[in-house]
C-alpha positions in Angstrom: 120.0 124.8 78.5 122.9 126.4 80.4 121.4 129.5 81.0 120.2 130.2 84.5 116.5 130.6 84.1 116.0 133.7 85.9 120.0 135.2 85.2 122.7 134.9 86.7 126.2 133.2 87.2 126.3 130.5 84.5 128.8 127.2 85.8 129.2 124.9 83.2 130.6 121.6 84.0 133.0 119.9 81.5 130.9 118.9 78.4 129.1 121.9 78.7 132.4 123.9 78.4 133.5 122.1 75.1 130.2 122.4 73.6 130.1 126.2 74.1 133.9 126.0 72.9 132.8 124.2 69.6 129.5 126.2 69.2 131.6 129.8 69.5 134.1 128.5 67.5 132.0 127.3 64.8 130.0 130.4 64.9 132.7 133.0 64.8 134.4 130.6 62.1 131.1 131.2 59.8 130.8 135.0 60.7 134.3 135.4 59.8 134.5 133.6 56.5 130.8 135.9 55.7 132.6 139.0 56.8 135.3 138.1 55.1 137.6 139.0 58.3 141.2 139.6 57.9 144.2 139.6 60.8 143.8 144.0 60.1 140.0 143.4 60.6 139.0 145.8 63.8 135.4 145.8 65.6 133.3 148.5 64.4 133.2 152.3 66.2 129.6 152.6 65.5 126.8 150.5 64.8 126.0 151.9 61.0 124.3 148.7 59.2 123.6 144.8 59.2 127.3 143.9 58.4 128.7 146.4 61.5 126.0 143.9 63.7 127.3 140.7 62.7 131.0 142.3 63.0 130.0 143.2 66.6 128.4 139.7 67.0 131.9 138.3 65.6 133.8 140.2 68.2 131.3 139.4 71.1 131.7 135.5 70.3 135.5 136.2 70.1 135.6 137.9 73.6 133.4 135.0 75.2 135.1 132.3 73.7 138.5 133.8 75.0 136.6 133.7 78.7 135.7 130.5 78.7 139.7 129.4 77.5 140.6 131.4 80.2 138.1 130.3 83.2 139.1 126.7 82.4 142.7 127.1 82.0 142.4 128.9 85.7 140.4 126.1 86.8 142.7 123.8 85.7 145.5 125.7 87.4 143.8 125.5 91.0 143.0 121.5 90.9 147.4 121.3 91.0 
């Protein structure tokens, strides 16, 4: 529902932001208890079978979860 219909910049307002944070984090949460990822866990070189997907789907969620923290802690930084 957030999703631009045809592409683009996505803006999400407040809610929308937490329930993209809870959604990721949930998600990466039940990838990474599947997976069975560790702190020495790294994202896979190549693309070899269903478990290097959802690895690469683990890391994905991880990288737009930490871009979301980051747009709204810059966000919060330019209302001061």
């Amino acid at each position: 529902a957030t999703r631009p219909a045809d592409g683009g910049e996505v803006r999400l307002d407040t809610d929308q932001a937490g329930a993209w944070l809870r959604t990721s984090n949930d998600l990466r949460l039940a990838l990474g208890t599947r997976l069975d990822i560790t702190e020495d866990s790294e994202p896979p070189e190549e693309i070899a079978d269903e478990s290097d997907h959802q690895l690469a789907v683990y890391y994905w969620l991880t990288a737009v979860q930490g871009s979301l923290v980051d747009a709204l802690v810059a966000g919060r930084a330019g209302r001061r």
